[in-house]
C-alpha positions as CSV (number, residue, x, y, z in Angstrom):
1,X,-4.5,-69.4,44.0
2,X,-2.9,-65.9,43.1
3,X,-5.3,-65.6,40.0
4,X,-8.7,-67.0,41.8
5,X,-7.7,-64.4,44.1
6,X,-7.2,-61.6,41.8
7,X,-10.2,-62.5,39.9
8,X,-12.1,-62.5,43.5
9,X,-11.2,-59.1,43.9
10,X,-11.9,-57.4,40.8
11,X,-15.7,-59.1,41.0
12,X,-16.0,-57.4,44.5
13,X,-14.7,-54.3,43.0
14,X,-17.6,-54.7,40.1
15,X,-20.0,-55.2,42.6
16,X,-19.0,-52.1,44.6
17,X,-19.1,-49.5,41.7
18,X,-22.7,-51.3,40.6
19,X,-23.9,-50.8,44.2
20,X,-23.0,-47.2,44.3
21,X,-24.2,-46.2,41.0
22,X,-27.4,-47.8,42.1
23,X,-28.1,-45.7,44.5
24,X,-26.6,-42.6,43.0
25,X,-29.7,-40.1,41.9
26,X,-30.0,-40.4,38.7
27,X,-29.3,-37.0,37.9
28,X,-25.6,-36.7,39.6
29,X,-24.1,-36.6,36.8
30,X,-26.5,-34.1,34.4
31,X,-24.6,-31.3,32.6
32,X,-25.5,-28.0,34.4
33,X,-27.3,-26.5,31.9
34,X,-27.5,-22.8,34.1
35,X,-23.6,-22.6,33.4
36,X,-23.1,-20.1,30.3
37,X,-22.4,-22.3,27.5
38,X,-21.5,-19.2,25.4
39,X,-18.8,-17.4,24.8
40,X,-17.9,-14.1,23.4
41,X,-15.3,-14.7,20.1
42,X,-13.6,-12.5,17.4
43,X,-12.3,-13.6,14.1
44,X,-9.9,-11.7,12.2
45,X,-11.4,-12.0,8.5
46,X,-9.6,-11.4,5.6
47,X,-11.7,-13.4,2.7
48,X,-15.4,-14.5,1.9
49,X,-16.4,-15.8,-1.1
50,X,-19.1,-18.6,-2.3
51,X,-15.8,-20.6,-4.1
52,X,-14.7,-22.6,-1.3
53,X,-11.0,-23.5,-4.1
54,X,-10.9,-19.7,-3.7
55,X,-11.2,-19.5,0.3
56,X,-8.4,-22.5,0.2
57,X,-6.2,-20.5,-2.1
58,X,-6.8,-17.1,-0.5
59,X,-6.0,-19.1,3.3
60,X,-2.7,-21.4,2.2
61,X,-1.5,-17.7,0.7
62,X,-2.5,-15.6,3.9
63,X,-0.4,-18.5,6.0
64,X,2.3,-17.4,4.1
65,X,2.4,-13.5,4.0
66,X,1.2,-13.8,7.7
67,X,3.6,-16.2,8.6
68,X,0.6,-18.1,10.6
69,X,0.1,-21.7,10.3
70,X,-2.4,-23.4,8.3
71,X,-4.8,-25.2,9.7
72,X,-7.5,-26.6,7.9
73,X,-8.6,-29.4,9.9
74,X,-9.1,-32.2,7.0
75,X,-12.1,-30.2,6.0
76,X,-14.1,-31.0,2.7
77,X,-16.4,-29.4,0.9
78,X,-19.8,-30.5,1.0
79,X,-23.1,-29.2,-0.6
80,X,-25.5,-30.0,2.3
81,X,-23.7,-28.1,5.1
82,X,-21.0,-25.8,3.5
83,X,-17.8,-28.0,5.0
84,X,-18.1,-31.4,6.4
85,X,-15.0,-34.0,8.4
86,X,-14.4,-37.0,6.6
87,X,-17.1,-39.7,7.4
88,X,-14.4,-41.6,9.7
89,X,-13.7,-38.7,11.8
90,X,-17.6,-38.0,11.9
91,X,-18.3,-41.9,12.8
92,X,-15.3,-41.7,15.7
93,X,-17.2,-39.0,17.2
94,X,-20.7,-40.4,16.7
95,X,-22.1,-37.7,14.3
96,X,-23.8,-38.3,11.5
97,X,-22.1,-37.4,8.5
98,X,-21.8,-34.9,6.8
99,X,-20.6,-33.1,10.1
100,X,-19.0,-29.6,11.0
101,X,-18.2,-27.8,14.3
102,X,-17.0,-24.3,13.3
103,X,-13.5,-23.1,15.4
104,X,-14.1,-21.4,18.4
105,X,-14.5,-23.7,21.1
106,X,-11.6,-25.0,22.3
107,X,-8.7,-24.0,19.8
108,X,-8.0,-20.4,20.7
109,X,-4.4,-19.2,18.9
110,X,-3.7,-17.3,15.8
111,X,-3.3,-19.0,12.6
112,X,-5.1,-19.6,9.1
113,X,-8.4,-21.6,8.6
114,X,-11.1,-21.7,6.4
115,X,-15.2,-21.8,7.7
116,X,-18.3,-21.8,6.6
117,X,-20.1,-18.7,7.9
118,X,-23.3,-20.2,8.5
119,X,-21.9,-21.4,11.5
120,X,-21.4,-18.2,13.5
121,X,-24.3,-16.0,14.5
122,X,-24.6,-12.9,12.8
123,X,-22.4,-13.8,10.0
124,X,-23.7,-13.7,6.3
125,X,-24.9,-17.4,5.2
126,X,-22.8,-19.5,2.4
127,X,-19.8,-17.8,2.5
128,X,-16.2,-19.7,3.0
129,X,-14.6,-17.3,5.3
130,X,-11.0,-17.3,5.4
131,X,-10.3,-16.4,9.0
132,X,-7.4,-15.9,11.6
133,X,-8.7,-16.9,15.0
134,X,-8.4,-15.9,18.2
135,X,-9.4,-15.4,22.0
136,X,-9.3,-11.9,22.1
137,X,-11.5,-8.9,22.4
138,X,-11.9,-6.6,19.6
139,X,-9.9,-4.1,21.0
140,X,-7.1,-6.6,22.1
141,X,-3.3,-5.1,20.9
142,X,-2.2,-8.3,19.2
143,X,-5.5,-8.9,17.4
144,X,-5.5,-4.9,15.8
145,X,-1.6,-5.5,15.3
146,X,-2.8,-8.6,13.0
147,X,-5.1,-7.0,11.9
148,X,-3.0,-4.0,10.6
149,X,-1.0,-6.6,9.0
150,X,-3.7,-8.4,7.0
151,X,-4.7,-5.0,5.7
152,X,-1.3,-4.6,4.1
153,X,-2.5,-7.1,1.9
154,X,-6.2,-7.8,2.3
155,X,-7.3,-4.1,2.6
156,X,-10.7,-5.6,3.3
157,X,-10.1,-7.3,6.4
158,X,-12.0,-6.5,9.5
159,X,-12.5,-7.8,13.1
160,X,-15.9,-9.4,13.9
161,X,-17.2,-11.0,17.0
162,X,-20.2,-13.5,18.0
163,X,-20.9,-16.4,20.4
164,X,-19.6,-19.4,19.9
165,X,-21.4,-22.4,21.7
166,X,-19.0,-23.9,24.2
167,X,-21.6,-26.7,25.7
168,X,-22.1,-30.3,24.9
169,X,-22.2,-31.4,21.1
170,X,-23.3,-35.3,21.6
Protein backbone atom coordinates (compact mmCIF):
# COMPACT_ATOMS: atom_id res chain seq x y z
CA UNK A 1 0.00 0.00 0.00
CA UNK A 2 3.02 2.30 1.05
CA UNK A 3 4.69 1.87 -2.50
CA UNK A 4 1.15 2.36 -4.69
CA UNK A 5 1.10 5.35 -2.60
CA UNK A 6 4.46 6.69 -3.16
CA UNK A 7 4.30 5.89 -6.69
CA UNK A 8 0.76 7.93 -6.65
CA UNK A 9 2.50 10.77 -5.49
CA UNK A 10 5.46 11.17 -7.54
CA UNK A 11 2.95 10.79 -10.79
CA UNK A 12 0.94 13.79 -9.31
CA UNK A 13 4.18 15.51 -8.77
CA UNK A 14 5.09 14.77 -12.70
CA UNK A 15 1.85 16.04 -13.68
CA UNK A 16 2.25 19.27 -11.65
CA UNK A 17 5.79 20.31 -13.06
CA UNK A 18 4.28 19.33 -16.80
CA UNK A 19 1.29 21.56 -16.08
CA UNK A 20 3.33 24.45 -15.17
CA UNK A 21 5.97 24.33 -17.67
CA UNK A 22 3.02 24.24 -20.07
CA UNK A 23 1.86 27.25 -19.40
CA UNK A 24 5.17 28.87 -18.66
CA UNK A 25 6.02 31.46 -21.77
CA UNK A 26 8.17 29.97 -23.64
CA UNK A 27 10.86 32.39 -23.28
CA UNK A 28 11.10 32.34 -19.19
CA UNK A 29 13.97 30.87 -19.18
CA UNK A 30 16.07 32.74 -22.33
CA UNK A 31 19.59 33.87 -21.42
CA UNK A 32 19.50 37.75 -21.23
CA UNK A 33 21.41 38.51 -23.94
CA UNK A 34 21.52 42.65 -22.87
CA UNK A 35 23.77 41.46 -19.80
CA UNK A 36 27.50 42.20 -20.81
CA UNK A 37 28.90 38.95 -21.62
CA UNK A 38 32.43 40.55 -21.73
CA UNK A 39 34.83 41.10 -19.50
CA UNK A 40 37.87 43.09 -19.24
CA UNK A 41 41.24 40.54 -18.64
CA UNK A 42 45.03 40.81 -18.40
CA UNK A 43 47.54 38.17 -18.81
CA UNK A 44 50.92 38.39 -17.58
CA UNK A 45 52.99 36.96 -20.72
CA UNK A 46 56.29 35.86 -20.51
CA UNK A 47 56.71 33.37 -23.82
CA UNK A 48 55.25 33.17 -27.46
CA UNK A 49 56.54 31.00 -29.84
CA UNK A 50 55.03 28.85 -32.98
CA UNK A 51 56.66 25.47 -31.03
CA UNK A 52 54.03 24.55 -28.76
CA UNK A 53 57.17 21.65 -26.95
CA UNK A 54 58.84 25.09 -26.54
CA UNK A 55 55.69 27.00 -24.77
CA UNK A 56 55.42 23.64 -22.53
CA UNK A 57 59.12 23.80 -21.60
CA UNK A 58 59.34 27.58 -21.27
CA UNK A 59 55.70 27.14 -18.82
CA UNK A 60 56.68 23.86 -16.52
CA UNK A 61 60.15 26.11 -16.05
CA UNK A 62 58.31 29.50 -15.31
CA UNK A 63 56.17 27.35 -12.61
CA UNK A 64 59.23 26.70 -11.11
CA UNK A 65 61.30 30.06 -10.89
CA UNK A 66 57.83 31.60 -10.14
CA UNK A 67 56.88 29.29 -7.71
CA UNK A 68 53.23 29.28 -9.43
CA UNK A 69 51.49 26.20 -10.20
CA UNK A 70 51.14 24.59 -13.42
CA UNK A 71 48.18 24.19 -14.86
CA UNK A 72 47.85 22.96 -18.19
CA UNK A 73 44.46 21.71 -18.37
CA UNK A 74 45.14 18.23 -20.26
CA UNK A 75 45.61 20.37 -23.33
CA UNK A 76 47.00 18.87 -26.72
CA UNK A 77 48.28 20.13 -29.49
CA UNK A 78 46.26 20.15 -32.50
CA UNK A 79 46.81 21.47 -36.05
CA UNK A 80 43.20 22.63 -36.84
CA UNK A 81 42.78 24.96 -33.80
CA UNK A 82 46.15 25.57 -32.12
CA UNK A 83 45.22 23.41 -28.66
CA UNK A 84 42.38 21.13 -28.41
CA UNK A 85 40.83 18.85 -24.84
CA UNK A 86 40.95 15.35 -25.36
CA UNK A 87 37.92 14.07 -27.44
CA UNK A 88 36.25 12.61 -24.02
CA UNK A 89 36.37 15.84 -22.23
CA UNK A 90 35.07 17.57 -25.57
CA UNK A 91 32.13 14.72 -25.92
CA UNK A 92 31.22 15.26 -21.89
CA UNK A 93 30.62 18.81 -22.78
CA UNK A 94 28.87 18.27 -26.09
CA UNK A 95 31.55 19.96 -28.43
CA UNK A 96 32.74 18.78 -31.23
CA UNK A 97 36.14 17.83 -31.21
CA UNK A 98 38.81 19.27 -31.61
CA UNK A 99 37.67 21.80 -28.90
CA UNK A 100 39.37 24.84 -26.91
CA UNK A 101 38.06 27.52 -24.55
CA UNK A 102 40.97 29.86 -23.80
CA UNK A 103 41.36 30.82 -19.70
CA UNK A 104 39.68 33.70 -18.70
CA UNK A 105 36.27 32.96 -17.84
CA UNK A 106 35.87 31.51 -14.74
CA UNK A 107 39.46 30.48 -13.45
CA UNK A 108 40.84 33.79 -12.22
CA UNK A 109 44.23 33.16 -9.83
CA UNK A 110 47.87 33.27 -10.64
CA UNK A 111 49.65 30.42 -11.98
CA UNK A 112 51.37 28.95 -15.24
CA UNK A 113 49.37 27.94 -18.46
CA UNK A 114 49.98 27.60 -21.83
CA UNK A 115 47.23 29.18 -24.81
CA UNK A 116 46.92 29.57 -28.09
CA UNK A 117 46.66 33.30 -28.87
CA UNK A 118 44.22 33.14 -31.45
CA UNK A 119 41.86 32.97 -28.83
CA UNK A 120 42.07 36.38 -27.31
CA UNK A 121 41.25 39.54 -29.28
CA UNK A 122 43.98 41.61 -30.20
CA UNK A 123 46.61 39.08 -29.68
CA UNK A 124 48.94 37.97 -32.60
CA UNK A 125 47.50 34.59 -34.31
CA UNK A 126 49.45 31.07 -33.96
CA UNK A 127 51.37 31.74 -31.18
CA UNK A 128 51.52 29.34 -27.88
CA UNK A 129 51.63 31.93 -25.28
CA UNK A 130 52.97 30.98 -22.07
CA UNK A 131 50.87 33.06 -19.63
CA UNK A 132 50.28 33.78 -15.83
CA UNK A 133 46.67 34.75 -15.44
CA UNK A 134 44.84 36.76 -13.56
CA UNK A 135 41.77 39.06 -12.58
CA UNK A 136 43.47 42.10 -12.29
CA UNK A 137 43.76 45.47 -13.94
CA UNK A 138 46.99 46.44 -15.57
CA UNK A 139 47.89 48.60 -13.01
CA UNK A 140 46.94 46.10 -10.16
CA UNK A 141 50.17 45.95 -7.28
CA UNK A 142 50.28 42.16 -7.31
CA UNK A 143 50.09 41.71 -11.10
CA UNK A 144 53.29 44.54 -11.68
CA UNK A 145 54.98 42.77 -8.55
CA UNK A 146 54.73 39.49 -10.89
CA UNK A 147 55.39 41.00 -13.31
CA UNK A 148 58.79 42.53 -11.99
CA UNK A 149 59.50 39.07 -11.08
CA UNK A 150 59.05 37.40 -14.50
CA UNK A 151 61.32 40.04 -15.92
CA UNK A 152 64.16 38.80 -13.66
CA UNK A 153 64.16 36.03 -15.88
CA UNK A 154 61.96 36.61 -18.94
CA UNK A 155 63.17 40.27 -19.64
CA UNK A 156 60.54 40.19 -22.34
CA UNK A 157 57.50 39.82 -20.41
CA UNK A 158 54.72 42.32 -20.47
CA UNK A 159 51.11 42.88 -19.21
CA UNK A 160 48.39 42.70 -21.94
CA UNK A 161 44.67 42.97 -21.67
CA UNK A 162 41.43 42.05 -23.88
CA UNK A 163 37.91 40.73 -23.45
CA UNK A 164 37.30 37.48 -22.66
CA UNK A 165 33.69 36.14 -23.59
CA UNK A 166 31.99 35.25 -20.28
CA UNK A 167 28.45 34.17 -21.98
CA UNK A 168 27.06 30.79 -22.95
CA UNK A 169 29.38 28.30 -24.89
CA UNK A 170 26.65 25.48 -25.78
Amino acid sequence: MRRIVHILRTFILFILVVVFMSNYPKNAFAYDHNLDEWADKSFLIIHSTHNYKEARGVAEESSKKLGLELKLRDLLENSKIGLTFPKDICKDNDWEYPCYIARGRYDDGLYVSVEYSNAYSGFAEGLYIVIVLGDFKSSDQYLLETLRKAKMYYPDAYVKSTKVYLGCIH
